[in-house]
N, C-alpha and C positions, 0 to 999 in steps of 0.2 A: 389608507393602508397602514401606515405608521400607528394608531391606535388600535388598528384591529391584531397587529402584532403584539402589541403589550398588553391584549387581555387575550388572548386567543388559550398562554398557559393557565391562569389562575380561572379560567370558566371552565379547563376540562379537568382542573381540580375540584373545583366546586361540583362539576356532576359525576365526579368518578366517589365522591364522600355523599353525596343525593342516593348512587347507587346502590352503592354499600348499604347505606342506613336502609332503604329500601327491600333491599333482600338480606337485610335481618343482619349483617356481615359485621364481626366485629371490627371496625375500621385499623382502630390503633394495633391491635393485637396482628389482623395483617399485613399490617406497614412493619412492624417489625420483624416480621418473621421472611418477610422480602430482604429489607435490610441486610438481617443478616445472612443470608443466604447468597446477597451480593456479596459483603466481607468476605464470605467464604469463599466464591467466584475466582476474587479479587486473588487472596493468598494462594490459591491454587495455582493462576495463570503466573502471578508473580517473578517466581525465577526462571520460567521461560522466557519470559520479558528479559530479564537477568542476561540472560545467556545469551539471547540474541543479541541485543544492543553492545555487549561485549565481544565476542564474536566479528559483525558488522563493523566495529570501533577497529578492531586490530588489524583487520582487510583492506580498509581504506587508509591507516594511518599507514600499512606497510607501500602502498604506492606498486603494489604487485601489480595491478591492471593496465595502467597506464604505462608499465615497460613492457608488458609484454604487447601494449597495443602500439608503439613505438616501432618493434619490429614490422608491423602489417601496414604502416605508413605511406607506402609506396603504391600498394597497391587498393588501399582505398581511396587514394586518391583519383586515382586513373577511373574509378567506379564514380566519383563525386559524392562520396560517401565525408561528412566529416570526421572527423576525428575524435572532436570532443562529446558526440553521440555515442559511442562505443560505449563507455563506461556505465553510461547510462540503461541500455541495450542490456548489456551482462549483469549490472545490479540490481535493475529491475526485480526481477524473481527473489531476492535477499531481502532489498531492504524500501519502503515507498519512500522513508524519511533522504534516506542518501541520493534518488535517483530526483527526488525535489529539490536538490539543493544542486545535483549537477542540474537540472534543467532551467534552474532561476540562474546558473554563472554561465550556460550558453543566451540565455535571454539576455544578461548584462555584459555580454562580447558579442554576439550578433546580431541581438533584436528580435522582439517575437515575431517579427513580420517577416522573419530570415527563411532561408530553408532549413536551415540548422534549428529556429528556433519552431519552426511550424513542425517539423520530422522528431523532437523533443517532446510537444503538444500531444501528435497523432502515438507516439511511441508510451509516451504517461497514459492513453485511452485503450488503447490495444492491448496490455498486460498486465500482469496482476502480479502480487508478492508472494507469489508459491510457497517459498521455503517459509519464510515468516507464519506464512496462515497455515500451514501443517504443522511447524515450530510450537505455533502459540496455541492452535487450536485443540488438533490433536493430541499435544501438550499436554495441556488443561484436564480433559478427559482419559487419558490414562491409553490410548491407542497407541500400541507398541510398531505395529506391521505398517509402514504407510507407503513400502515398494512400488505399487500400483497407483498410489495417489499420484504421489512425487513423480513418475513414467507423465503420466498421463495431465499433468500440472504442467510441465517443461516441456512437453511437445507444443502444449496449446502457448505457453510464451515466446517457444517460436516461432511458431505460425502466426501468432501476433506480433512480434518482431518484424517476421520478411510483409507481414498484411502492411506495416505501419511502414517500410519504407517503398512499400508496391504504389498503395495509396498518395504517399506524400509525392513519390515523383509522377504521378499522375494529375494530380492536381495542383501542386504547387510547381 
């Protein structure tokens, strides 16, 4: 298996340049013209990237989540809900990179075999990064109106939300 991985890309470069010469394709002339067309891609998506990770940076370094999930303390508890899931739950839709990083510091306070840490697992499968992939996506291509998206983006992460802790206390 180990060998068949280290050739597996250089042979379907080799028959992707087979092809080409095959059907007459100027190989280099279309390498380039992909190239830059990724460049382009690239500078376009860019300062969406910008903004968000900015954005994202100032929300978390503000610590707004975690006071205001401070207040509901009491009564998640009484749910057996933990605590340090919440943020994860609310960031979700924002950001994959910040809801990875709370999900690996409940893995290294509870354990992944925790309910915290399996309810973290099931909660990272269940949702998607809404705001980011309409941010970046939509972005990129110049879509001004995304009302509908967004509606219809954040119903389905809550219903992946209450799925992921329906689930988790079902089976864990």
């Amino acid at each position: 298996m180990n060998i068949l991985s280290k050739i597996v890309i250089p042979l379907f470069v080799v028959f992707v340049v087979f092809y080409g010469f095959t059907k007459k394709v100027n190989i280099y002339d279309a390498f380039l013209d992909g190239a830059k067309e990724g460049l382009q891609i690239s500078f376009n998506i860019f300062p969406n990237i910008i903004a968000m990770v900015f954005a994202i940076n100032i929300f978390l370094d503000s610590n707004f989540v975690y006071e205001i999930l401070n207040v509901f303390e009491g009564l998640l508890m009484n749910f057996g809900i933990p605590l340090d899931i919440l943020p994860m739950a609310i960031l979700r839709p924002i950001s994959g990179t910040a809801t990875l990083a709370i999900m690996n510091d409940i893995f290294i306070n509870f354990g992944p075999d925790s309910y915290a840490g399996r309810l973290a697992s099931v909660l990272q499968g269940c949702t998607d990064t809404t705001i980011y992939v309409l941010a970046l996506y939509f972005g990129s291509i110049g879509v001004k109106k995304i009302r509908y998206s967004l509606v219809v983006g954040l119903i389905a992460d809550l219903i992946g939300i209450v799925v992921a802790f329906i689930l988790t206390a079902m089976f864990f």
